[in-house]
C-alpha positions in Angstrom: 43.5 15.6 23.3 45.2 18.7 22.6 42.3 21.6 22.4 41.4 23.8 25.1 38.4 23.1 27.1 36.5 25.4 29.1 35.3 24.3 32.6 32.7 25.4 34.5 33.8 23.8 38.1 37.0 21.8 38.9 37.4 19.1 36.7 37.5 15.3 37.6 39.1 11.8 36.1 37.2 9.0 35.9 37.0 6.1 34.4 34.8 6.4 31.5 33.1 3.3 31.9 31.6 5.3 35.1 31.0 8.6 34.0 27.1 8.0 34.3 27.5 7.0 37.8 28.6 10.3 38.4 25.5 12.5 40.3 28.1 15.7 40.3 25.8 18.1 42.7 22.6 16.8 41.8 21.8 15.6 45.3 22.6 19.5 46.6 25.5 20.2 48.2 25.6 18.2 51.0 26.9 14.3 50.8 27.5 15.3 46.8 30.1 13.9 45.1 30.6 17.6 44.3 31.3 17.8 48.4 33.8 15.5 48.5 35.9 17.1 45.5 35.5 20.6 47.2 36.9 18.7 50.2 40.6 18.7 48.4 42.5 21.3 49.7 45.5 20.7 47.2 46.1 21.4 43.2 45.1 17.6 42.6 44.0 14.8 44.8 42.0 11.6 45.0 38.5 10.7 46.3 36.9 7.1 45.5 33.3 6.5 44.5 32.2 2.6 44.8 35.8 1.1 44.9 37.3 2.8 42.0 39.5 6.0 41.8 38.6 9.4 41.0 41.6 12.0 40.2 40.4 15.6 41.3 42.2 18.7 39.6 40.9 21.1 42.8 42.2 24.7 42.4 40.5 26.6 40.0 38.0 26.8 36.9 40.6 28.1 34.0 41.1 26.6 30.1 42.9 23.3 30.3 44.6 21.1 27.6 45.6 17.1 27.3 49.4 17.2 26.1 52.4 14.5 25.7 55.9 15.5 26.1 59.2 13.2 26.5 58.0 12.9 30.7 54.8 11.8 29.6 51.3 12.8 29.2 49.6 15.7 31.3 47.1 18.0 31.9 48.2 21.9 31.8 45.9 24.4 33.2 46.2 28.0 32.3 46.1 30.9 34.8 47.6 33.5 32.6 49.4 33.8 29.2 49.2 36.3 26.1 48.6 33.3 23.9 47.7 29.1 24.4 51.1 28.8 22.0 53.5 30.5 24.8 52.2 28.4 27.8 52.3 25.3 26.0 56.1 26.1 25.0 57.0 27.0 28.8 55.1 24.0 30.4 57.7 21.9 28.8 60.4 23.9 30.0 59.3 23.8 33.7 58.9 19.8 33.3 62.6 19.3 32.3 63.9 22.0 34.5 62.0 22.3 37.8 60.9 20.4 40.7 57.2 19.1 41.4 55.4 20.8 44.1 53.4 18.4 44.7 53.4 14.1 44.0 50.1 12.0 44.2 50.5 8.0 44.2 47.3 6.3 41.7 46.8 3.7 40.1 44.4 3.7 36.6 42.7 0.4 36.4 40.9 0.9 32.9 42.5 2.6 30.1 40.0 4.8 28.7 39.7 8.1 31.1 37.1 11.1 30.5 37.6 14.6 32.0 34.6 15.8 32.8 33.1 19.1 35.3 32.7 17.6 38.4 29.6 19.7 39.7 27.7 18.2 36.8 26.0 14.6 36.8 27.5 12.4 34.8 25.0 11.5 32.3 24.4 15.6 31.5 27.9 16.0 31.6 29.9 17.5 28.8 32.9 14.8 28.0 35.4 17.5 27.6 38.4 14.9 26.4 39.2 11.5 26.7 42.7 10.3 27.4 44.4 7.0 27.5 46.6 6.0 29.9 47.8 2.1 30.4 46.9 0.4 33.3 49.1 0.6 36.4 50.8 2.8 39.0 51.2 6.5 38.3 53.0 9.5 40.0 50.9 12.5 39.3 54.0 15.1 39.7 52.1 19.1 39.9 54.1 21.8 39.3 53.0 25.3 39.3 54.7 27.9 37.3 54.3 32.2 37.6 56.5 33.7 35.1 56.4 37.1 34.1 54.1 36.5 30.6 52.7 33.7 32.1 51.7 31.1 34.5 49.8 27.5 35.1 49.5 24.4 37.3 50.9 21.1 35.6 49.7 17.8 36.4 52.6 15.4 34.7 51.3 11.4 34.7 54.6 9.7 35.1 54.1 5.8 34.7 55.9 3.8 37.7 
């Protein structure tokens, strides 16, 4: 948690106890597990895989960092900012002072959860952080911020 990673395609949420079930695009494009996270037409979404849950953060490939703040844990994505420093600062601001755009009902069922590319298979895939997050019912609340200096998606994990 907290350093930037680099993805090459959206990014998924899995379980990491099934990260190497994970064929990304390896069977080509069509019936993928890649397909069905292209299929998401919002900032984050869900798609299942053999009965368990997979979180899908959809919209685009930019630098994204695990944080904690008072709400809770979350994943900021960068779309612009001078500095890493400056968009962390604001994404706390927007959390206590705006509404969500957009609220997604999950439940984590295993603690341990990898972010990984999701067009890559799961057993070449780079493990590009690990968060923990206690079993039970989440609201994933997404806000999306475009300041002037800067601007990013939020996706705040708010324990229910």
């Amino acid at each position: 948690m907290n350093q930037w990673i680099n993805p090459f395609s959206q990014t998924v949420l899995l379980p990491c106890s099934k990260v190497n079930e994970w064929a990304g695009d390896a069977n080509g494009l069509v019936g993928s597990d890649y397909e069905k996270v292209c299929k998401i037409d919002d900032y984050c979404g869900v798609i299942f895989k053999d009965n368990y849950q997979i979180i899908v953060f959809a919209d685009e490939t930019n630098p994204q960092i695990w944080l904690e703040s008072k709400a809770g844990i979350y994943l900021l994505r960068w779309h612009y900012a001078e500095k890493g420093d400056d968009l962390i600062e604001e994404s706390k601001k927007v959390i206590e002072k705006e509404e969500p755009l957009e609220l997604l009902n999950i439940t984590i069922k295993e603690s341990a959860q990898c972010l990984i590319d999701a067009i890559e298979e799961g057993t070449k895939s780079h493990r590009y952080a690990e968060v923990i997050l206690q079993p039970g019912s989440y609201n994933i609340l997404t806000y999306y911020f475009k300041h002037l200096t800067n601007s990013g998606v939020i996706h705040l994990f708010k324990k229910i």
